[in-house]
C-alpha positions, 0 to 999 in steps of 0.5 A: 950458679947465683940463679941456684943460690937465690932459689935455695935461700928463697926455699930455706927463708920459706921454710923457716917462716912456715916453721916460725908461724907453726911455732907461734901455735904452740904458744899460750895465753901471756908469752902469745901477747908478749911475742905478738907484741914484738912481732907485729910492729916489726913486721908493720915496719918492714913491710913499709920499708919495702913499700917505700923502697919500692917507691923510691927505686925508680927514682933512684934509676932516672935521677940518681938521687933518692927522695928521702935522706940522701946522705943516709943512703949506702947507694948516695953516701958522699964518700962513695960518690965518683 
């Protein structure tokens, strides 16, 4: 069931993100560079929030505690420790 669930949702995202990319060439001239403009630096971002997390996730596993704010993180937040 969650197998399916995670198929599904991964074919939904990959659809959409063709279809916006599609989208993106239909635009012209001043609204290219103003979408452009907040696309990019949001996808700079992302990708180095993976970059990071992915780094980080081992660490986590061995030792419990995260590298960077520990007490920022859901996994590490004071009130949820037992």
């Amino acid at each position: 069931m969650i197998l399916s669930l995670i198929v599904i949702f991964t074919l939904l995202g990959s659809i959409f993100s063709v279809g916006g990319a599609g989208l993106l060439l239909l635009f012209k001239g001043e609204r290219l560079r103003f979408v452009t403009n907040i696309l990019v630096p949001y996808a700079i971002g992302t990708l180095l929030g993976a970059a990071f997390f992915g780094y980080d996730s081992p660490r986590i596993a061995s030792t419990g505690r995260s590298i960077g704010a520990p007490d920022v993180a859901v996994w590490d937040h004071p009130l949820l420790r037992a």
